[in-house]
C-alpha positions in Angstrom: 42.3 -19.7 -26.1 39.6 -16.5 -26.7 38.9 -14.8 -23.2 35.8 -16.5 -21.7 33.2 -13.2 -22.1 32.4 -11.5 -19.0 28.7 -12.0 -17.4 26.6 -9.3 -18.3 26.2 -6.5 -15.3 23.1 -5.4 -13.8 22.6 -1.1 -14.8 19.2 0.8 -13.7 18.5 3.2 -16.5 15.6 5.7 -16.7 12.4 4.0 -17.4 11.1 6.7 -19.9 14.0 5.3 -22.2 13.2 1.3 -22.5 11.6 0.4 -25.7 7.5 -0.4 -25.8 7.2 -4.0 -24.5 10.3 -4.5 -22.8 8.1 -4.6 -19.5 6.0 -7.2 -20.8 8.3 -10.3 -19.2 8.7 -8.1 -15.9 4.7 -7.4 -15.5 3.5 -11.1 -16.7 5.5 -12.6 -13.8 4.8 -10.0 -11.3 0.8 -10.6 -12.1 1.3 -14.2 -11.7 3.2 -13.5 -8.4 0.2 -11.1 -6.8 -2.1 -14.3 -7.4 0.3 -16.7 -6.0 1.2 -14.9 -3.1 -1.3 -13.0 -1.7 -4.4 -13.9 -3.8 -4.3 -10.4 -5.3 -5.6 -9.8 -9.3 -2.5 -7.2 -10.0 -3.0 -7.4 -13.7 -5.5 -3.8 -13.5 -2.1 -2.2 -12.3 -0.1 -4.0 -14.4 -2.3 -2.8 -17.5 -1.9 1.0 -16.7 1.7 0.8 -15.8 2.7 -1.0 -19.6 0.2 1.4 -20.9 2.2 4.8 -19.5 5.8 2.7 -19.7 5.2 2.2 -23.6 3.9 5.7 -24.3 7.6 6.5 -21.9 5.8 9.1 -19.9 5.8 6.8 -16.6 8.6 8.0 -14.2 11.0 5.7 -12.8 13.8 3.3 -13.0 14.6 0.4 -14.7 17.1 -2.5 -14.2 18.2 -4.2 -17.2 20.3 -7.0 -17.1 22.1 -8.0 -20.7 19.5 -6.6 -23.1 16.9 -8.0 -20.8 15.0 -5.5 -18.8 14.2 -7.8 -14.9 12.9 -5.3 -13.1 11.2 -1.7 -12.7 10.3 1.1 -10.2 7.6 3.7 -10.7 7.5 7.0 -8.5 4.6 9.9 -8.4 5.2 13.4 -7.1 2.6 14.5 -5.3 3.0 18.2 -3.9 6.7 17.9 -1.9 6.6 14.4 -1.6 8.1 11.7 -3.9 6.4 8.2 -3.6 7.7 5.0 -5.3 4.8 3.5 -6.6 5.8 -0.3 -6.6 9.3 -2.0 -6.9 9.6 -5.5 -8.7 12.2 -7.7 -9.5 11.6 -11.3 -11.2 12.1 -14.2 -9.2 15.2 -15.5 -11.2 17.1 -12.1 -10.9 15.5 -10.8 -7.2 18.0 -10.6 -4.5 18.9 -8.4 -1.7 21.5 -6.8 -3.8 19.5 -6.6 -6.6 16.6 -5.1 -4.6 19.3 -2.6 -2.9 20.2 -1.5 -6.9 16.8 -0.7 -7.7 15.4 1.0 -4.8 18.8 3.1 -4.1 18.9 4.4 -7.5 15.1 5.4 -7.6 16.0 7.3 -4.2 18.9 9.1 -5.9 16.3 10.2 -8.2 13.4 11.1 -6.3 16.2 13.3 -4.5 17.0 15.0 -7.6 13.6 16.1 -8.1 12.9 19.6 -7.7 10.3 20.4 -4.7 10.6 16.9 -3.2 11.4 17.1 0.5 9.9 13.0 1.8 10.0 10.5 0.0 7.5 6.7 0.8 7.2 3.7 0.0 6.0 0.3 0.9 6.7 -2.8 -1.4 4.9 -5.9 0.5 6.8 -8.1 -2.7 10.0 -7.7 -1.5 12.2 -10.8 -1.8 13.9 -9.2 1.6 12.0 -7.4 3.5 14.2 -5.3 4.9 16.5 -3.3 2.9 20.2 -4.1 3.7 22.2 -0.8 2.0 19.0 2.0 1.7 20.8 5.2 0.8 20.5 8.3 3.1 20.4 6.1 6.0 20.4 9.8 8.2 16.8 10.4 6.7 15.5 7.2 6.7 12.9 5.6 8.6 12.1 2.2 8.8 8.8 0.6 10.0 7.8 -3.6 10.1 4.6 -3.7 8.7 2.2 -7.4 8.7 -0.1 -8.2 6.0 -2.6 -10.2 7.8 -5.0 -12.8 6.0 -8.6 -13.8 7.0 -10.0 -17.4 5.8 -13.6 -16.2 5.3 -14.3 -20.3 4.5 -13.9 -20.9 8.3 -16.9 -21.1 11.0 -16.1 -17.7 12.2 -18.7 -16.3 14.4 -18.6 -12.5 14.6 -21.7 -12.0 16.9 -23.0 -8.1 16.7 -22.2 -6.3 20.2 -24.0 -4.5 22.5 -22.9 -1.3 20.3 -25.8 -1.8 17.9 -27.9 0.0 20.1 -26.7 3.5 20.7 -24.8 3.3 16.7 -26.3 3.7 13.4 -24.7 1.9 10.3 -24.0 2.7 6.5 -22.7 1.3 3.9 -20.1 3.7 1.6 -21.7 7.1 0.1 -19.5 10.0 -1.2 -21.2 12.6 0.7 -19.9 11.0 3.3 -16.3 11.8 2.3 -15.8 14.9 4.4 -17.2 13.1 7.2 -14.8 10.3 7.0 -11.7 12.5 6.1 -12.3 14.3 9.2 -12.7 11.2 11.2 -9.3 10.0 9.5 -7.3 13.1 10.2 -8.4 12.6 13.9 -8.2 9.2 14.7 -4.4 9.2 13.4 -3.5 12.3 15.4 -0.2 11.8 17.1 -0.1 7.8 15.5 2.6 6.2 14.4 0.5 5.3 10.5 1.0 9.2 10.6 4.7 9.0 10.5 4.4 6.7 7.7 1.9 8.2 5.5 1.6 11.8 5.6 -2.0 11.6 4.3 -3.2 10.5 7.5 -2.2 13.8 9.3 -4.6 16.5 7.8 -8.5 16.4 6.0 -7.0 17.6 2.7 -5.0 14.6 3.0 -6.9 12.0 4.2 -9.4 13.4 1.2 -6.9 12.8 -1.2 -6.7 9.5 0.3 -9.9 8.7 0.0 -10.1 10.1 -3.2 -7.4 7.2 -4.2 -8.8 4.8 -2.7 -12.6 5.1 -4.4 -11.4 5.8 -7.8 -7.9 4.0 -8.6 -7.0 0.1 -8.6 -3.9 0.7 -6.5 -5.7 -1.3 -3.6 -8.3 -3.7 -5.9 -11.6 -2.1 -7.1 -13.8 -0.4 -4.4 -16.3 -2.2 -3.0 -19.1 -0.2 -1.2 -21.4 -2.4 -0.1 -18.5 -4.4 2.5 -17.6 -1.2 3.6 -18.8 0.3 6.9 -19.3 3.7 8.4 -20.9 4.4 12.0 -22.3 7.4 13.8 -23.2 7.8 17.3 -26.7 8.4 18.0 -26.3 10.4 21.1 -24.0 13.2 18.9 -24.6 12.4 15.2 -21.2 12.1 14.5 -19.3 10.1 12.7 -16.9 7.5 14.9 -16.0 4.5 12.9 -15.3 3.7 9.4 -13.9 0.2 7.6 -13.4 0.8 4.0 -13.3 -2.6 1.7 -12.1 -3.5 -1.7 -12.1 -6.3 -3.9 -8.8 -7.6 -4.9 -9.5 -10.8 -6.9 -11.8 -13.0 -8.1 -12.7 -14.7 -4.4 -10.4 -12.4 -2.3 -11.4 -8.8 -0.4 -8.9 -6.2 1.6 -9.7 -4.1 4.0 -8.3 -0.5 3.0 -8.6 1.4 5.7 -10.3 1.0 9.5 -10.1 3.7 12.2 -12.5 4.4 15.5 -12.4 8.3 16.6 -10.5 8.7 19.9 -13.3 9.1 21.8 -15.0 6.3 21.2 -12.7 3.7 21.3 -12.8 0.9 24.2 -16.3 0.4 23.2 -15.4 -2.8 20.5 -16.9 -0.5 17.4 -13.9 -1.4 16.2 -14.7 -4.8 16.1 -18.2 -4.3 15.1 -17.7 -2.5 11.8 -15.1 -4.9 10.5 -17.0 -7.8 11.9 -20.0 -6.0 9.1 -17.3 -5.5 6.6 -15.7 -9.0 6.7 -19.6 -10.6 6.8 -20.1 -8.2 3.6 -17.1 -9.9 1.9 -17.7 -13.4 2.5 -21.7 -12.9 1.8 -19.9 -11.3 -2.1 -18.2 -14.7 -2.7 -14.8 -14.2 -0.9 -12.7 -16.6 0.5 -10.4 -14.2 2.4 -9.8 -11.1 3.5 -6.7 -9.3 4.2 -5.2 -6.1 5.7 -2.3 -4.6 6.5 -1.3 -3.4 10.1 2.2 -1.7 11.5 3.6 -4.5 13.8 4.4 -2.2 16.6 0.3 -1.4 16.3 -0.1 -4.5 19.3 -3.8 -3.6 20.5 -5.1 -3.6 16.8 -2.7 -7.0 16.1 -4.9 -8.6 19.0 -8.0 -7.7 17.3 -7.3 -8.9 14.1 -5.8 -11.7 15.5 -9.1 -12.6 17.7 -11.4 -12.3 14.4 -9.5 -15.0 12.4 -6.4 -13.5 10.8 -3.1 -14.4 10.8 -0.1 -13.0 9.9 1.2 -14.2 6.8 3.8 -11.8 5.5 6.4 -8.8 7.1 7.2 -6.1 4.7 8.7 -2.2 6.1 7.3 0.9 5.1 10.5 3.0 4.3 10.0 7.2 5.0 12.9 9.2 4.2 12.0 13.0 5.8 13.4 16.2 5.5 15.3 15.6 2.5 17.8 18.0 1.2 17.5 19.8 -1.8 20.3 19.5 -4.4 23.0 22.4 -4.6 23.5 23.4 -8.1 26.6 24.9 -9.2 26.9 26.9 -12.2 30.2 28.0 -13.3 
């Protein structure tokens, strides 16, 4: 009797060396799965990532399964830090240990890379939302994150506060962009969303956040006009800002909303993305989603109290201080 042949094994190769197209299968379903899920048009990403993965100049891992490729990472260097992009494995394939594979390996590689001392990610997709085996548990940190959906369909009623009388309101401008990295950098002094994105900790970074925001897809297309910015009229400074994208074809995301120490208390808070979240559903939205840090309670209860619910848990993963690699040479 001839030897039954053995199942094929799972291996995570370099994703510069799969063939053009192989990551057509992976990046249909995933686009499919952003609709379903979360409501999310994913298929602006998707384009740029098969346009860099079939010129092979995308970095990252992929895991190929038989001569079927089920799965891929992407990372980008930025400065000393290593981010991993997105992490996807299709449905029929996607399991903790399959997850594990993937995201250990693209770690191993990040940690090869010259200059790279943190490495982040956050993957709201993941089949299990928290990893089970992450490699260099001794520099990892692990933080439960919430994405949070809005029905914009329901009678909310988001009535203006007393606020309106001592703020003044804008919409999004770029000359306000030093303003509002300043205004970042502040308001996540000594927060925990600093730990988990570095960004957040200086102006040059929360430009460059900004920067990302405005220009790439990464978090929908930018959408000015449901985005908020306040200043207070007794100082002329900039306290407040709510930041909003468009995600799909009825759906909006709130990017980014912060209140300057100072001037939180007040419900500005609650005042700029009541305007945002009024901006979105007055563009045709049906929802509106956001994602929050779970330990973040006081910011939970307002988001909460304005209509949204928590619909999925996903961590943010921060490995620090990691350790160059010792070369020998004989």
């Amino acid at each position: 009797m001839a030897a039954r042949p053995e199942s094929p094994v799972a291996d995570v190769v370099d994703l510069r060396r799969i063939a053009p197209g192989s990551l057509d299968e992976v990046l249909d379903e995933e686009v499919r799965v952003w609709r379903e899920t979360l409501a999310w048009d994913f298929a602006s990403s998707a384009s740029l990532v098969k346009r860099f993965a079939d010129m092979q100049s995308l970095n990252g891992r992929a895991l190929v399964y038989g001569d079927r490729v089920i799965g891929y990472t992407y990372t980008v260097t930025d400065e000393d830090k290593g981010l991993i992009g997105d992490l996807y494995v299709m449905r029929e394939f996607a399991s903790a240990a399959m997850e594990d594979l993937l995201l250990n390996a693209t770690v191993e590689s990040l940690y090869r890379t010259a200059g790279v001392r943190r490495i982040e990610t956050q993957v709201i997709l993941l089949t299990h939302p928290r990893p089970s085996a992450p490699v260099h548990p001794e520099a990892l940190r692990l933080f439960e994150r919430c994405f949070m959906v809005c029905d914009l369909r329901a009678p909310h009623q988001w009535p203006l506060g007393d606020v309106s009388r001592v703020l003044d309101f804008d919409g999004w401008n770029d000359r306000y962009q030093e303003d509002a990295a300043a205004l970042i950098a502040n308001a996540y002094e000594g927060h925990i969303d600093g730990h988990i994105n570095d960004q957040y900790r200086s102006v040059a970074g929360a430009r460059r956040f900004l920067h990302n925001i405005v220009q790439y897809p990464g978090c929908g297309s930018f959408y000015g006009p449901g985005s908020c910015l306040a200043w207070r009229r007794d100082t002329g400074r900039m306290c407040a800002v709510s930041l909003a994208s468009m995600v799909g074809p009825e759906a909006g995301h709130i990017t980014q909303i912060c209140v300057a120490p100072t001037s939180r208390g007040e419900g500005i808070g609650r005042e700029i993305l009541a305007r945002s979240l009024g901006s979105l559903r007055e563009a045709g939205c049906r929802q509106a989603s956001l994602t929050v840090t779970a330990s973040n309670r006081n910011a939970i209860g307002l988001y909460q109290s304005m209509g949204f619910t928590i619909q999925r848990r996903f961590a943010a993963m921060v490995w620090e201080q990691v350790r160059p690699v010792r070369r020998f040479f004989s």
